[in-house]
C-alpha positions as CSV (number, residue, x, y, z in Angstrom):
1,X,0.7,-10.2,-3.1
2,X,2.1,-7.2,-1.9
3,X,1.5,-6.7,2.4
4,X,1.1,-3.1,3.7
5,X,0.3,-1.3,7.0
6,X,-3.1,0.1,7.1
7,X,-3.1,3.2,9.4
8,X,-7.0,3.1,10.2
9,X,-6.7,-0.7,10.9
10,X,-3.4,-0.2,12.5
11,X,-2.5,-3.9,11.5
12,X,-0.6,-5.2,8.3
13,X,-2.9,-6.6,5.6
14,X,-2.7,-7.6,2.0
15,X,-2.9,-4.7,-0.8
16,X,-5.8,-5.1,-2.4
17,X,-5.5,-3.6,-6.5
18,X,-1.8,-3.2,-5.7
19,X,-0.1,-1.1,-8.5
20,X,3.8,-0.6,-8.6
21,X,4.1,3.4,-8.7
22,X,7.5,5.8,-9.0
23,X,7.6,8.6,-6.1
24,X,8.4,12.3,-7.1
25,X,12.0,11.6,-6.1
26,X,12.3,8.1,-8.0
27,X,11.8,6.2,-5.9
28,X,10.0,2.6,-6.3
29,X,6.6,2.7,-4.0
30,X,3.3,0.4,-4.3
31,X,-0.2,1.8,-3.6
32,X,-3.4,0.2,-3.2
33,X,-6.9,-0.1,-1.2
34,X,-7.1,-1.8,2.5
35,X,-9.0,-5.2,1.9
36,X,-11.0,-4.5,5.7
37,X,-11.5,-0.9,5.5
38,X,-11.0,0.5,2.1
39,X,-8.7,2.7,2.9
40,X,-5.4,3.6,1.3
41,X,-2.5,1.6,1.5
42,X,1.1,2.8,0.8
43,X,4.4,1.3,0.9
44,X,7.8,2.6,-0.1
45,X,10.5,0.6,-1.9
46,X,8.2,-2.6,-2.9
């Protein structure tokens, strides 16, 4: 699974419903929901 920071949780945690997305510029980025919190998770380049 794909690991992310989650800024409300301010701790790393697993993406939950992780999906491998392409930025505006190109760029390769992964996006899903914090597991704890439900909030978004975002990371660049995975």
């Amino acid at each position: 699974m794909a690991e992310g920071y989650c800024v409300k949780d301010k701790k790393k945690v697993e993406i939950k419903n992780a999906e491998k997305i392409t930025m505006k510029n190109g760029k390769p980025a992964t996006q899903g929901i914090c597991p704890e919190c439900g909030g978004k998770v975002f990371r660049i380049g995975a």
